[in-house]
Steps between C-alpha positions, in 0.01 A plus 500: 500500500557744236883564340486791621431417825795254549720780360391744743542188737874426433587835467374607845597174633904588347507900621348396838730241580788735423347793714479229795834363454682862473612630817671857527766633718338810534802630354500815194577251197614679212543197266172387485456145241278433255196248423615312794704430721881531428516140458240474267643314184207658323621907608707595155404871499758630733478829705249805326528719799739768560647501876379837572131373451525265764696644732244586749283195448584201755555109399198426541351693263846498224539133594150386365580745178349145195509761206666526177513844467469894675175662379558761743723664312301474195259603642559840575252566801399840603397636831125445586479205253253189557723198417424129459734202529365198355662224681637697766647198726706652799518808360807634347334713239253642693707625750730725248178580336383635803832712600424670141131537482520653889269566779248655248530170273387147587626141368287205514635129456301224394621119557291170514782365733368501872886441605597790284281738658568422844899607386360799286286647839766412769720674245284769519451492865893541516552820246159669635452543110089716610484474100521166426223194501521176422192338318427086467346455157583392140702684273213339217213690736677753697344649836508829352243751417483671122664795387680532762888420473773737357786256443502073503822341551575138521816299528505133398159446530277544199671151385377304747160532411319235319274836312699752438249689302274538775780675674545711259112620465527539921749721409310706282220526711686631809669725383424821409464689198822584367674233754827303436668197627818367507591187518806229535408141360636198310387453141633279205554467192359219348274318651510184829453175416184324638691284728672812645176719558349159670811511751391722851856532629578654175158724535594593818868564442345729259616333129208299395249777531681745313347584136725610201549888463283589220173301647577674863493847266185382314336452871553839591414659207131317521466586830497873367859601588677734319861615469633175594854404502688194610878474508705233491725517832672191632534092440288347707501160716770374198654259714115304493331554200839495254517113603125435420457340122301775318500792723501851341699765624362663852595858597368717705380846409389855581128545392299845512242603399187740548102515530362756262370853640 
């Protein structure tokens, strides 16, 4: 079995138990948490979305909210746009992607988490969101055809992947000419120690996957990006790494970016 593999492995294995284990109250949940449950001792990013975003989503879609971030707002959709969510789990995203894109727009989520998607399309089922889809596939070979996204957004995700420049040239190749994305993820500075990139909770709690800042620009860039940005936003998951012996500083960040015309 390859490393990859097993990283896929835990990290499916880690999301899916949490979409099992989650059970909503069908109530509209404003205060939705972040990279896990509440009572995760690894969640140290705090809330990213305003209340008025969520106000119309129910728990169980704000209640399975595992980002870091709100590339939503970064993103700046438009009505009609064809948007992508890499790691779309239950949903969040996608569904205030597709209140802004509209009737005329469409939102597909991909996920590799069978227990994810099962949330993500009762979800669905429950909003009667016609322009949403939800997609099983890799984020490293994405169910997608060329050219043929506007906007890719991603919260949390990219991290978790054990080849992060392959997502990166998916990304190019979907989109189209002249296409953006916009993305929330954790990235260092410095580099992980061996021992910590070896340790799957810490994969999956999304630490030991992240990459220091300038090498996650230098990916991008390769993958034929242009205009790319990333900006430091908030501490992340302090209360774990700061007590590991050798850690560098994680944060996450606002990344954008676009595909030439």
């Amino acid at each position: 079995m390859s490393a990859n593999t097993t990283i896929h492995e835990e990290v499916q294995k880690h999301y899916g138990g949490i979409a099992s284990a989650f059970v909503s109250t069908d109530s509209i949940q404003s205060n939705a948490s972040c990279c896990g449950p509440s009572s995760d001792a690894s969640c140290g990013c705090g809330e990213f979305y305003d209340a008025e975003q969520l106000k119309d989503l129910p728990n169980s879609v704000t209640g399975l909210s595992l980002g870091c971030g709100d590339p939503v707002t970064i993103a700046g959709f438009k009505p009609g746009e064809t948007v992508l969510d890499l790691g779309s789990g239950a949903g969040i995203d996608v569904f205030q992607a597709a209140s802004q894109v509209g009737p005329t727009g469409h939102v597909i989520g991909v996920d590799m988490t069978p227990q994810m998607l099962e949330k993500a399309n009762a979800n669905k089922a429950k909003l009667n969101a016609e322009n949403v889809e939800f997609r099983e596939g890799y984020i490293e070979a994405l169910p997608v055809e060329d050219n043929s996204i506007d906007v890719i957004m991603s919260n949390c995700v990219i991290n978790l992947s054990p080849d992060i420049p392959a997502v990166f040239r998916e990304a190019l190749r979907v989109l189209k000419p002249g296409g953006r994305f916009s993305i929330s993820d954790v990235v260092t500075e410095g580099d992980m120690t061996p021992a910590m990139r070896k340790d799957m909770d810490l994969w999956a709690g999304c630490v030991s996957g992240a990459i220091d800042v300038n090498d996650y620009n230098a990916v991008i860039s390769e993958a034929g990006f242009v205009d790319v940005q990333i900006v430091d936003k908030a501490q992340y998951a302090e209360n774990v790494i700061g007590a590991l012996p050798g850690a560098p500083r994680v944060f996450s960040a606002r990344i954008t970016g676009r595909k030439p015309s």
